[in-house]
N, C-alpha and C positions, 0 to 999 in steps of 0.2 A: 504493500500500500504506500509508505512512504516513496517507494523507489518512483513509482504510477504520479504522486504528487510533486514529485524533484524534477521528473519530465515535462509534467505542465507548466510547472514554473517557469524552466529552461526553455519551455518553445513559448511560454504568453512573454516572456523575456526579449525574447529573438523578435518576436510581432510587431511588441513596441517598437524596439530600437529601428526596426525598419521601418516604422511609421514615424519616427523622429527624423531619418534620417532627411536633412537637406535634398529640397528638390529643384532642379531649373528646367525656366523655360527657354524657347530659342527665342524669343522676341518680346519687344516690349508696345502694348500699342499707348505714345505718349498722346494723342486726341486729336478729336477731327475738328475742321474748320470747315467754314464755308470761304474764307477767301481762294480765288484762284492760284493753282497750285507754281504758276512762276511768281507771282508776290511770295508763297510762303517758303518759296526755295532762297529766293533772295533774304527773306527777315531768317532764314536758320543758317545761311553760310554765315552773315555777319556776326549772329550770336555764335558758332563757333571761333571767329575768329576772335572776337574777344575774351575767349578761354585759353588763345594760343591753339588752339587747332588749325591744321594745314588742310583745308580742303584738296584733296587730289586728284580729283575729277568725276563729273555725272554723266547721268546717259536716262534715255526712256530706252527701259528694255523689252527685245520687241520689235522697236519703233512705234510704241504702245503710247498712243497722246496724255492715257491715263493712267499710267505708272511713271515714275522717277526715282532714281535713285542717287544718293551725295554720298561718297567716298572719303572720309576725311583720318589725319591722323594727326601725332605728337609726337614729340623728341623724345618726350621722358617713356612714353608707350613703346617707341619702335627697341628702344634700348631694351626696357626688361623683354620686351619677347627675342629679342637679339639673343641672350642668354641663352635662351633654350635651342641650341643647335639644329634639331631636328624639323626642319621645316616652322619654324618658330615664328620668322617673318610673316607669316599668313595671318595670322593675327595681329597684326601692326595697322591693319587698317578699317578701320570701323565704317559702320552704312545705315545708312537713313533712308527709309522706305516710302514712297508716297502713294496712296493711291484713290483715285476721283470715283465715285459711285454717288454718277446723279448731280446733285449739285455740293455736296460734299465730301471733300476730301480728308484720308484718314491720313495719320502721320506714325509710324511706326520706325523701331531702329532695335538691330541687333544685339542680343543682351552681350553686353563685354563682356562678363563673366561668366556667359556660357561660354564664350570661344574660349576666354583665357584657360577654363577647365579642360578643354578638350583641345587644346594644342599644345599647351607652353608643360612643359615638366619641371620645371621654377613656381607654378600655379600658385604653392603652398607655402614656398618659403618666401614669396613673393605678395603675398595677397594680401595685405594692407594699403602698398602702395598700387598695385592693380585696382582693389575697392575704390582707394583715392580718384582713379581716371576715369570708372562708372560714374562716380558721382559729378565729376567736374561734366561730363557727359549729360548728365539731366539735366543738372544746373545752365547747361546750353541753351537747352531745348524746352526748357520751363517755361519760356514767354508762351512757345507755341503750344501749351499742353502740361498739364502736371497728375493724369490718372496715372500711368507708367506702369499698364495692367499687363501681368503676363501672358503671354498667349504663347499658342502654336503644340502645345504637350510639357508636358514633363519629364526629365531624366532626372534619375537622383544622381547625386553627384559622383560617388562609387562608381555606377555604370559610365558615367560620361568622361570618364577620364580613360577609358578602356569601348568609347563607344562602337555597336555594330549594331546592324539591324536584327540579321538575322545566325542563327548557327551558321558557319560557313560563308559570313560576308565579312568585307576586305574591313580593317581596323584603319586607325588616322597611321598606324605602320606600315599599311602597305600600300605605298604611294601607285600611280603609274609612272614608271620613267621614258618620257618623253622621247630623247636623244642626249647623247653625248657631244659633247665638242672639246678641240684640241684645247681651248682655253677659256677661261670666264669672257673675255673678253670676244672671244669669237663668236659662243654663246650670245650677248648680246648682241652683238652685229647683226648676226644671223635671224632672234625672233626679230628685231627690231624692223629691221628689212621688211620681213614678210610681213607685220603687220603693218606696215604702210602700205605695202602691195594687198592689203585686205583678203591676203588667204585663210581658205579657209571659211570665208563669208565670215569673218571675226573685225572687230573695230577695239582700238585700245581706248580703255575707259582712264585708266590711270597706269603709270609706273611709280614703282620703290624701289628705289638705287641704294643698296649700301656698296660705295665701290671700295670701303677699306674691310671689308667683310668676305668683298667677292658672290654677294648675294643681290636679287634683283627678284623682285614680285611685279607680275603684270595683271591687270584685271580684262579682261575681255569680255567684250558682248558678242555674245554668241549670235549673228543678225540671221543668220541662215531662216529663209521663211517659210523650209517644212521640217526641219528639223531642230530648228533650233529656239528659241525663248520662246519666238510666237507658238509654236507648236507644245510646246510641253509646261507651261506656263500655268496657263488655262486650267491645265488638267489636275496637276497637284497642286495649287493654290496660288492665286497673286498675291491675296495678303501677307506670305512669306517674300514679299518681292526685296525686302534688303538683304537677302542672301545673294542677292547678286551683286555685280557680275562673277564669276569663276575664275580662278586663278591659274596663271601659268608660274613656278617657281625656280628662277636659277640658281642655282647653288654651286659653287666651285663651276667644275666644266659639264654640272648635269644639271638638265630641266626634265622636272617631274608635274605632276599634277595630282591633286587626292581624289583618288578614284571616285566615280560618279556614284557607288553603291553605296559609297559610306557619305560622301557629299553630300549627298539631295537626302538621304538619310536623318543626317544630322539636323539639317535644316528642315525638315518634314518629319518631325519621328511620330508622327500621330497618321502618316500617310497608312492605309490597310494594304495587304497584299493583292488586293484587288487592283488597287489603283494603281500602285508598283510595277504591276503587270501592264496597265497602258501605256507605261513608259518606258517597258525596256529595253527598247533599241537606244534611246537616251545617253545613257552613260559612252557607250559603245560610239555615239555618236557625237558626243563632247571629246574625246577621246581622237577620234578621226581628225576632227576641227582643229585641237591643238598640238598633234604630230604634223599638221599640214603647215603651222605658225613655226616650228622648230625645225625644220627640216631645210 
């Protein structure tokens, strides 16, 4: 009998803690306005810039008149994720989601603290001064909005540091590697090139240079108009639309990419496998688009 009650204890034990444990969402929606959405692109770059944020570049993804997205970052941001060697830079740059339904437009942006959980491996011995860049974060974006309600799912935190969707899908370790090249340098040459020549049906949204790194992030809009944002947008949700644009990442003499399963994953964790299924040429197909950028 005792041993029957030591068991119970042990697993209503385990119940809790797992109901205690910390949860995140991928998004935050900060509120909707009714002004039009290049008025409120203009009043959020400025309030970023009076935080010290570098805006890096926007786009309508798409070519979508009612989505937008602002790509912006920081000094003190790009450093701590610098630390984290392992494609770390990916998270250096934060995104501002817009999008018009009707005559109102929502204003949503990426939780920093989910990315930082699920990129950086400094997360923890870092997370003070990361909290600190969340907040300077809202603090931006407070004129235009101060609900800051989370959306898009839950990951607890445990799982999001080791995220996957499913048994047998690829983790934020197992990148796609793009191509190699003889040198960092040539590496850039070479995507830079092709994204000017717009292969690929890709447009560069922003670059991240660290050239005393040897490291370079590029955001791409994926324009292609059957395979690419217009095409699979729709399908898994626009209100996730600050997870774009996708990134191509240089590091020393390789560019990789995080694979589309764990990608669109991460930023959809609430997506069913039903839905997954409409989109699986997808990844496959982000993939195609930026072997065509590196090559």
């Amino acid at each position: 009998m005792k041993k029957i009650i030591l068991i119970l204890i042990c697993f209503a034990w385990i119940q809790i803690s797992n109901a205690q444990e910390n949860k995140m969402s991928p998004f935050f929606k900060v509120g909707t306005s009714q002004t039009d959405i290049i008025s409120l692109v203009s009043s959020i770059k400025q309030n970023l810039k009076a935080n010290q944020f570098t805006v890096l570049g926007e786009y309508q993804p798409g070519v979508n008149q009612e989505l937008y997205v602002i790509c912006f970052s920081r000094n003190d941001l790009s450093q701590l994720c610098l630390k984290s060697e392992d494609r770390g830079a990916l998270a250096s740059i934060l995104k501002i989601g817009l999008v018009k339904k009707g005559e109102s437009t929502t204003v949503s942006i990426v939780n920093p603290d989910y990315v930082f959980c699920a990129y950086l491996s400094n997360y923890e011995t870092d997370k003070p001064l990361l909290s600190k860049i969340t907040s300077d974060v809202k603090k931006s974006l407070s004129t235009i909005g101060d609900e800051f309600a989370p959306f898009g799912g839950e990951v607890k935190e445990s799982s999001l540091k080791k995220y996957h969707y499913k048994m047998m899908m690829p983790y934020f370790s197992d990148p796609v590697v793009l191509n190699e090249f003889e040198s960092f340098e040539a590496g850039l040459e070479t995507i830079r090139k092709n994204l000017k020549a717009r292969k690929g049906n890709a447009d560069l949204i922003y670059e991240q240079i660290f050239e005393d790194k040897n490291i370079a992030v590029f955001g791409i809009g994926l324009l292609d108009s059957e395979d690419g944002e217009k095409q699979f947008l729709p399908i898994i949700g626009e209100d996730h639309v600050a997870a774009m644009p996708y990134e191509i990442i240089l590091e020393g003499k390789e560019a990789s990419m995080l694979h589309g399963k764990y990608r669109f994953a991460l930023y959809w964790p609430e997506l069913t496998m039903g839905t997954f299924m409409k989109i699986m040429s997808t990844p496959g197909d982000v993939e195609d688009f930026m072997k065509a950028i590196t090559e």
